[in-house]
N, CA, C and O atoms as a DFTB+ gen file, in Angstrom:
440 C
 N C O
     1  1     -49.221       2.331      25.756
     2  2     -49.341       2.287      24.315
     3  2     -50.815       2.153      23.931
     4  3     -51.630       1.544      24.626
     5  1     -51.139       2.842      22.625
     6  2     -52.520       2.780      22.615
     7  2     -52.579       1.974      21.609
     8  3     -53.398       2.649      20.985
     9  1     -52.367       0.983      20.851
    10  2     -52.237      -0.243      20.335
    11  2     -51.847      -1.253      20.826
    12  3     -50.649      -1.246      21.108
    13  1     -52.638      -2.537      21.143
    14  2     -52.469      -4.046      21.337
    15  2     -52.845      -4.759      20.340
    16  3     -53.325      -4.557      19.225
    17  1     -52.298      -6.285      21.430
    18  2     -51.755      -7.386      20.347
    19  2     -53.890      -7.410      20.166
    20  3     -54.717      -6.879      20.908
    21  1     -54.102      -8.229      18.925
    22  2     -55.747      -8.971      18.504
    23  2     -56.023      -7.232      18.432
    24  3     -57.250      -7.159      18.363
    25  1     -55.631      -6.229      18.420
    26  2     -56.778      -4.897      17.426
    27  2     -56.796      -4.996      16.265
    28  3     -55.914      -5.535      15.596
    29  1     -57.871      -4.455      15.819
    30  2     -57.730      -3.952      14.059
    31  2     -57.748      -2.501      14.324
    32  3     -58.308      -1.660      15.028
    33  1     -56.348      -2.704      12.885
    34  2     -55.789      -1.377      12.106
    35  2     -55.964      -0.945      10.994
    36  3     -56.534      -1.579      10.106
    37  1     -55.526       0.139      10.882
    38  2     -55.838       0.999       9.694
    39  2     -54.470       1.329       8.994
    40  3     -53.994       2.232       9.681
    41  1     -53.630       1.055       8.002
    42  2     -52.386       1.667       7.577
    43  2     -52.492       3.080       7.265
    44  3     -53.063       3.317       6.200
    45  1     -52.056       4.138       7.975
    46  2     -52.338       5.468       7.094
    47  2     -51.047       5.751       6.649
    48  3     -50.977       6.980       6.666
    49  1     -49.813       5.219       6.198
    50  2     -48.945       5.465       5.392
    51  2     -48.316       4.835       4.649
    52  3     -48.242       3.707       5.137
    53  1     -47.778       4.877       3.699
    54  2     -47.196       3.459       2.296
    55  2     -47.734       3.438       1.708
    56  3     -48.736       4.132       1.538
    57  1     -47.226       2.454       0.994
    58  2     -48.099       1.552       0.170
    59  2     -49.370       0.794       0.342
    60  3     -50.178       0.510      -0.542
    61  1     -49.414       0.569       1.340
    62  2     -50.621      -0.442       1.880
    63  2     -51.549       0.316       2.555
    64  3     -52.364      -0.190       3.327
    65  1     -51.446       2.199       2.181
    66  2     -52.480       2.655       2.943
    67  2     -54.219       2.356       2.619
    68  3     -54.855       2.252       1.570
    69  1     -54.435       2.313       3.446
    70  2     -56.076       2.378       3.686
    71  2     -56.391       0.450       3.922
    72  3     -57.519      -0.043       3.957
    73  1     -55.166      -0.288       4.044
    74  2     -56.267      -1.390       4.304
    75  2     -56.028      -1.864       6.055
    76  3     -55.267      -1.358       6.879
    77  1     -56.939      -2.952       6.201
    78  2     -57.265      -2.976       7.529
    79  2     -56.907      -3.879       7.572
    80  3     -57.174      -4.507       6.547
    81  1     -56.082      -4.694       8.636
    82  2     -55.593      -5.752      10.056
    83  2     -55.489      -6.009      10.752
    84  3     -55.660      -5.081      11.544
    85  1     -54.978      -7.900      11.764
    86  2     -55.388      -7.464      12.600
    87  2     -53.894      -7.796      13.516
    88  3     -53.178      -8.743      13.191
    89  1     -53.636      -7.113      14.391
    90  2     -52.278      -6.768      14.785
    91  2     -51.673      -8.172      15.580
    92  3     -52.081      -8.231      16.740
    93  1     -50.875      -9.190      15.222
    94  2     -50.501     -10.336      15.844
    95  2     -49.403     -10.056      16.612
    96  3     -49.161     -10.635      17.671
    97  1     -48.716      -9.182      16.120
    98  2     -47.711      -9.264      17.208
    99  2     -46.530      -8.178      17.392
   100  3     -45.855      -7.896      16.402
   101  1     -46.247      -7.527      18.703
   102  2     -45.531      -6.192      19.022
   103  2     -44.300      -6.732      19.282
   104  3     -43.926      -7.851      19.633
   105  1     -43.601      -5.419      18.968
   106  2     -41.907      -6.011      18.711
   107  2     -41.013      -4.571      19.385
   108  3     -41.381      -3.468      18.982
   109  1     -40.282      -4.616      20.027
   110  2     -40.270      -3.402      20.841
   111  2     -38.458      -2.945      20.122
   112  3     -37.437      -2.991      20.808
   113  1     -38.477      -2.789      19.549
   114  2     -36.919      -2.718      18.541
   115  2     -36.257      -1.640      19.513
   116  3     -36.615      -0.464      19.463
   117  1     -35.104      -2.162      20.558
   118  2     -34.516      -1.320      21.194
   119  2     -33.191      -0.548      20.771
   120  3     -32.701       0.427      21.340
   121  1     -32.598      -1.395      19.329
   122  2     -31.734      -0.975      18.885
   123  2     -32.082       0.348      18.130
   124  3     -31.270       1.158      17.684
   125  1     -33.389       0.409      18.074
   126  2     -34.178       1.870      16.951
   127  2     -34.656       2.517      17.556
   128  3     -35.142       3.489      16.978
   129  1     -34.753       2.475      18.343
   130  2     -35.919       2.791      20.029
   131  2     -37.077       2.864      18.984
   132  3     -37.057       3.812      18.199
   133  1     -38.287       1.761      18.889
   134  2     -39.169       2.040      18.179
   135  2     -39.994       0.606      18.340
   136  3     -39.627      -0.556      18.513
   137  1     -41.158       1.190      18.213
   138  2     -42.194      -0.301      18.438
   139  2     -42.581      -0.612      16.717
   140  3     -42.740       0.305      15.911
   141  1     -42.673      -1.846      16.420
   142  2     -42.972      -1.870      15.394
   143  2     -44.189      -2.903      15.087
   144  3     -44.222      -3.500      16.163
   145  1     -44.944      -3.334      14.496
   146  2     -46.382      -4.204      14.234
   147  2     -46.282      -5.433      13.384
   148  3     -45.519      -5.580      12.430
   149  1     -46.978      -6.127      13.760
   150  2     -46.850      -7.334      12.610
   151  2     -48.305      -7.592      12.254
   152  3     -49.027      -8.154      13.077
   153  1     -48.726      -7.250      11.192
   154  2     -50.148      -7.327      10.836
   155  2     -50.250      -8.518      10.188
   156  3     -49.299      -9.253       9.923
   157  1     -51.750      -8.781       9.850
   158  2     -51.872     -10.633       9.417
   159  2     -52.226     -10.020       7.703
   160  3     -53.062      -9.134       7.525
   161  1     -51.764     -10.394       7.025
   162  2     -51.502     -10.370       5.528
   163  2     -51.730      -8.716       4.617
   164  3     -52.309      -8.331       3.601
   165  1     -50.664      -7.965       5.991
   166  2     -50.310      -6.421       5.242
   167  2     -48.887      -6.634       5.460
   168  3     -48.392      -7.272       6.389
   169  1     -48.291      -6.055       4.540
   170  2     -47.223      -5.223       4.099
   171  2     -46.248      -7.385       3.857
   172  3     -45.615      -7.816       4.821
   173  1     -46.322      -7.909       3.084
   174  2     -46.016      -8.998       2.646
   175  2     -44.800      -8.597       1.227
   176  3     -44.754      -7.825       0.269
   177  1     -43.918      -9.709       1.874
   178  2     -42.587      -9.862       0.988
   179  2     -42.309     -11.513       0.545
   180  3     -42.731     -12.525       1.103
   181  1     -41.642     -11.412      -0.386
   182  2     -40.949     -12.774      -0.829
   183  2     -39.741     -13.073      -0.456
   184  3     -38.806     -12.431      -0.934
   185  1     -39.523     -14.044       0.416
   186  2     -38.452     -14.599       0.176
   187  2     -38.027     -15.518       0.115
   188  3     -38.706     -16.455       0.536
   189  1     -36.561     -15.825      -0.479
   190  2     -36.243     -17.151      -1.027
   191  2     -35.722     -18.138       0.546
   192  3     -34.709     -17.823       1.171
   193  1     -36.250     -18.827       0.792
   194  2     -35.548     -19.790       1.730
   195  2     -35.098     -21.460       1.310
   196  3     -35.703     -22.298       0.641
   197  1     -34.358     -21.490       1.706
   198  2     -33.613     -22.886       1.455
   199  2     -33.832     -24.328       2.040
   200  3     -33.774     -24.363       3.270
   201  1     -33.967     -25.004       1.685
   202  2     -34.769     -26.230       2.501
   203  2     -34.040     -26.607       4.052
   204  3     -32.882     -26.194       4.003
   205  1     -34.245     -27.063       5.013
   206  2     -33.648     -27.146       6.189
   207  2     -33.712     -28.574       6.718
   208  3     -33.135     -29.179       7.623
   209  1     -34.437     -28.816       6.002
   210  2     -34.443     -30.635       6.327
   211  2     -35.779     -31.382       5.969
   212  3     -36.253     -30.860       4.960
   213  1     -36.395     -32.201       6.335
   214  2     -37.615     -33.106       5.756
   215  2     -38.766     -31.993       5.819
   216  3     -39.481     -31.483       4.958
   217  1     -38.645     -31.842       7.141
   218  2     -40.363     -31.389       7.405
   219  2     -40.555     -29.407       6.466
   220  3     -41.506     -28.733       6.070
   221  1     -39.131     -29.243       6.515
   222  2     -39.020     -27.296       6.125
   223  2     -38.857     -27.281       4.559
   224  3     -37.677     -27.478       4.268
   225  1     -39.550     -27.134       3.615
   226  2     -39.463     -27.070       1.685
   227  2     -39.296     -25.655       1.735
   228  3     -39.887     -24.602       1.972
   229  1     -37.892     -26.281       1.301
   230  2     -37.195     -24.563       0.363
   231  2     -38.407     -23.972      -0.655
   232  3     -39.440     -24.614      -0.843
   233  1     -38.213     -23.012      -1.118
   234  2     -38.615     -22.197      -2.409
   235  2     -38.827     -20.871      -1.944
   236  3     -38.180     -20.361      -1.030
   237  1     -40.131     -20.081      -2.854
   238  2     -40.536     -18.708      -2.701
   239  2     -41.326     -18.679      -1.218
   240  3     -42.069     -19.646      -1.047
   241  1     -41.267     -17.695      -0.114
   242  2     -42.186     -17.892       0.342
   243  2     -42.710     -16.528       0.456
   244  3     -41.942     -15.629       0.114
   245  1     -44.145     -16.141       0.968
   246  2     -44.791     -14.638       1.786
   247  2     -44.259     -14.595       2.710
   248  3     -44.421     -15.657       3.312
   249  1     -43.575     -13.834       3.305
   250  2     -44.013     -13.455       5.198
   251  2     -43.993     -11.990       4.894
   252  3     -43.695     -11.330       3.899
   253  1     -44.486     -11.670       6.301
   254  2     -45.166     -10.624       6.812
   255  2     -43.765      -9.867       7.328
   256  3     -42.862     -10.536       7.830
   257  1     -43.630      -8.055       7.122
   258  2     -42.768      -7.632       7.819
   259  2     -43.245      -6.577       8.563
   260  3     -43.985      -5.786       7.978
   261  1     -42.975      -6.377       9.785
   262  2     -43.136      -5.375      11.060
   263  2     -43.340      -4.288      10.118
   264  3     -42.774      -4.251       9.026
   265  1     -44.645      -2.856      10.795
   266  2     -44.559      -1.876      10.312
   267  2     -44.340      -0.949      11.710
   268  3     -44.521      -1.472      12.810
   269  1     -43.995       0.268      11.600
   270  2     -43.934       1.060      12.549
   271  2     -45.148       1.524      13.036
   272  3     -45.932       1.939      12.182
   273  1     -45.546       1.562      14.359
   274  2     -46.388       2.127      15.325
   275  2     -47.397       3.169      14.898
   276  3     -48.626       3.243      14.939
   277  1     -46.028       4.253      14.307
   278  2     -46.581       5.465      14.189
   279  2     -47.305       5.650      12.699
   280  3     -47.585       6.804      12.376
   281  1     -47.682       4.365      11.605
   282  2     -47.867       4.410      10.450
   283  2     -48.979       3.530      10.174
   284  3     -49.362       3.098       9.086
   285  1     -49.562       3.281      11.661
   286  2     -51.068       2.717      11.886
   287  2     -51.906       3.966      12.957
   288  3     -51.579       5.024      13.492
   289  1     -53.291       3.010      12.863
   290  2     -54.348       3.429      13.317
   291  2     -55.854       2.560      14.226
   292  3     -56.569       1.623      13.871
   293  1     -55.844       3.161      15.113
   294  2     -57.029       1.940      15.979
   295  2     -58.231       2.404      15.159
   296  3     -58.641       3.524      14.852
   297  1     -58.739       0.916      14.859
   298  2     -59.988       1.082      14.651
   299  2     -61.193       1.118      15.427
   300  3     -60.353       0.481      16.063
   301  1     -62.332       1.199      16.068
   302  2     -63.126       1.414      17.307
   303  2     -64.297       0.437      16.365
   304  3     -64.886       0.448      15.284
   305  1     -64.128      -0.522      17.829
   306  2     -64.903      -1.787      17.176
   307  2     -66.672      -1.283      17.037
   308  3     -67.532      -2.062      16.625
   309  1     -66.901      -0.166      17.372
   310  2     -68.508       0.091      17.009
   311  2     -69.164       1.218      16.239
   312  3     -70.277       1.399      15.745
   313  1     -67.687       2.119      16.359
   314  2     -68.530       3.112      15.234
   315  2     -67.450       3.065      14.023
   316  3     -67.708       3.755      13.036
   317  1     -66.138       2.221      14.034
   318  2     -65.557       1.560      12.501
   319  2     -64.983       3.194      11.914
   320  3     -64.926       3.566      10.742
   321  1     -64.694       3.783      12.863
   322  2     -63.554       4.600      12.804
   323  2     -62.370       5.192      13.126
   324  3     -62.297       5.496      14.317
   325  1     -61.159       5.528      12.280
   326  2     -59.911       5.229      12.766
   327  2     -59.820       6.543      13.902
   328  3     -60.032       7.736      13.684
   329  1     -59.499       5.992      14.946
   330  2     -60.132       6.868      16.370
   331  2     -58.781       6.795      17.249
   332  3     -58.023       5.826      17.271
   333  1     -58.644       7.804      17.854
   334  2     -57.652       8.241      19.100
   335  2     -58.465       7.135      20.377
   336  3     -59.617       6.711      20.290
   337  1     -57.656       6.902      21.318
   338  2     -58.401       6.573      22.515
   339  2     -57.728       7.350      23.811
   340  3     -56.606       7.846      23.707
   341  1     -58.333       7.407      24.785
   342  2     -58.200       7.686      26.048
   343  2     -58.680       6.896      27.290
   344  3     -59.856       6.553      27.407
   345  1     -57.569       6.572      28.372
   346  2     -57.789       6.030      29.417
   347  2     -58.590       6.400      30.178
   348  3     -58.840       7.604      30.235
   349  1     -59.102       5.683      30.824
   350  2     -60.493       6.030      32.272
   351  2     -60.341       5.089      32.811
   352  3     -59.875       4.198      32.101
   353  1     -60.535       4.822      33.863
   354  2     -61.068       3.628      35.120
   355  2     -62.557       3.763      35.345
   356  3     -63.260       4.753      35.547
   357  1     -62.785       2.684      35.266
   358  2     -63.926       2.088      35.134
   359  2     -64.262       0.622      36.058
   360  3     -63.929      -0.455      35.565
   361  1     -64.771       0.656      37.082
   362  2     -65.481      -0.179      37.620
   363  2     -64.160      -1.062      38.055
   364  3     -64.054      -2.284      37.954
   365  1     -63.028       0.004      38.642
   366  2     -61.813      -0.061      38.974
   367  2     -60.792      -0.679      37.829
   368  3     -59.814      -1.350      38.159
   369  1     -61.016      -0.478      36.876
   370  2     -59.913      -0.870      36.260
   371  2     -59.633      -0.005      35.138
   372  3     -60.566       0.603      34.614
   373  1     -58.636       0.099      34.778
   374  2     -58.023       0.982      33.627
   375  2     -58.848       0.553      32.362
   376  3     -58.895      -0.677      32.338
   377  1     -59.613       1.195      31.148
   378  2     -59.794       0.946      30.049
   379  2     -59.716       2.412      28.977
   380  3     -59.685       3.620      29.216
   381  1     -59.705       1.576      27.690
   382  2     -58.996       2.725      26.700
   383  2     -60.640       3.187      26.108
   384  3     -61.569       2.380      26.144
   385  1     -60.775       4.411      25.647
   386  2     -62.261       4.429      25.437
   387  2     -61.932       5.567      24.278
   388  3     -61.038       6.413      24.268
   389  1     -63.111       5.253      23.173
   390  2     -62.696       5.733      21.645
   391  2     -63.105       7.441      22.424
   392  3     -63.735       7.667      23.457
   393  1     -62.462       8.409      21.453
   394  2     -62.712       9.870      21.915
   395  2     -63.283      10.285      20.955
   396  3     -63.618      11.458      21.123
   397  1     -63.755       9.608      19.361
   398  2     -64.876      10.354      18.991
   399  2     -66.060      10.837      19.928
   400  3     -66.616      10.146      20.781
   401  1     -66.315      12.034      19.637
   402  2     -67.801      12.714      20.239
   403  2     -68.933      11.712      20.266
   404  3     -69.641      11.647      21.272
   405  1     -69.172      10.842      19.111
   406  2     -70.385      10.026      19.229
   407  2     -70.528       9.013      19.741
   408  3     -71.556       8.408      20.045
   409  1     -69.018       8.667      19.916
   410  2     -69.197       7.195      20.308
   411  2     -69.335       7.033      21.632
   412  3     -70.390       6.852      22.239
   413  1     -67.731       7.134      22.276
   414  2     -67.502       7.093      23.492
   415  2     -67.058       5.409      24.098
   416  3     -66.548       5.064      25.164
   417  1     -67.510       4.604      22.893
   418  2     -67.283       3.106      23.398
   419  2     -66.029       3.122      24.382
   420  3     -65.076       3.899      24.339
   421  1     -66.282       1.967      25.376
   422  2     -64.948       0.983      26.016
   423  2     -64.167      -0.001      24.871
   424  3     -64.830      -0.843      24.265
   425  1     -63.259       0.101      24.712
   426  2     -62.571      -0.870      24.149
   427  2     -62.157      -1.840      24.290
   428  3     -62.163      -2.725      23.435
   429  1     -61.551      -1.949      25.742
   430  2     -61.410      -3.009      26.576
   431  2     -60.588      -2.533      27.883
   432  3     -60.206      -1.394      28.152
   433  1     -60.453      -3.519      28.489
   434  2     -59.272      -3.295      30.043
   435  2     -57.732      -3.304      29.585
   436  3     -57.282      -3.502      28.456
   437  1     -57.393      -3.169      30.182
   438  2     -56.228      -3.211      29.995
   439  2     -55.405      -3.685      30.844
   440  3     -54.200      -3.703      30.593
């Protein structure tokens, strides 16, 4: 997969297109066959929850809901564009590396 958990993204579809996050957490939905994203304060809903005991206060709350895989974008931490990557080994180990022409950065291991 060419998205991991701690990247920043790009939404390129919805409502929430064009803003950027940063990806907390992958969810592998086998009942949909589909990976889906949990970004840190994109694509936010209300809901009502009910108190659960001392420490949990009912009312309105935000949370965050999963977006699909295919409705983001990696951002490339040095030239800050929403970029394809490609694998290489490197100094024996697998890393994803941006495929703009100019850049070429490592992204990280994998």
């Amino acid at each position: 997969m060419h998205i991991r958990k701690n990247d920043i993204v790009e939404v390129t579809r919805g409502e929430e297109k064009g803003k950027r996050g940063k990806v907390l957490k992958i969810i592998h939905d086998k009942k949909h066959r589909q990976l889906r994203l949990m970004l840190d304060g994109i694509n936010m809903m209300k809901r009502h929850r009910r108190m659960t005991g001392q420490g949990q206060p009912g009312g309105i709350m935000d949370m965050s809901v999963p977006l699909n895989v295919a409705n983001v974008a990696l951002i490339c931490p040095k030239c800050g564009l929403r970029v394809k990557v490609r694998r290489e080994i490197h100094e024996g180990h697998r890393v994803r590396v941006c495929k703009s022409p100019d850049c070429g950065e490592v992204i990280d291991k994998i």
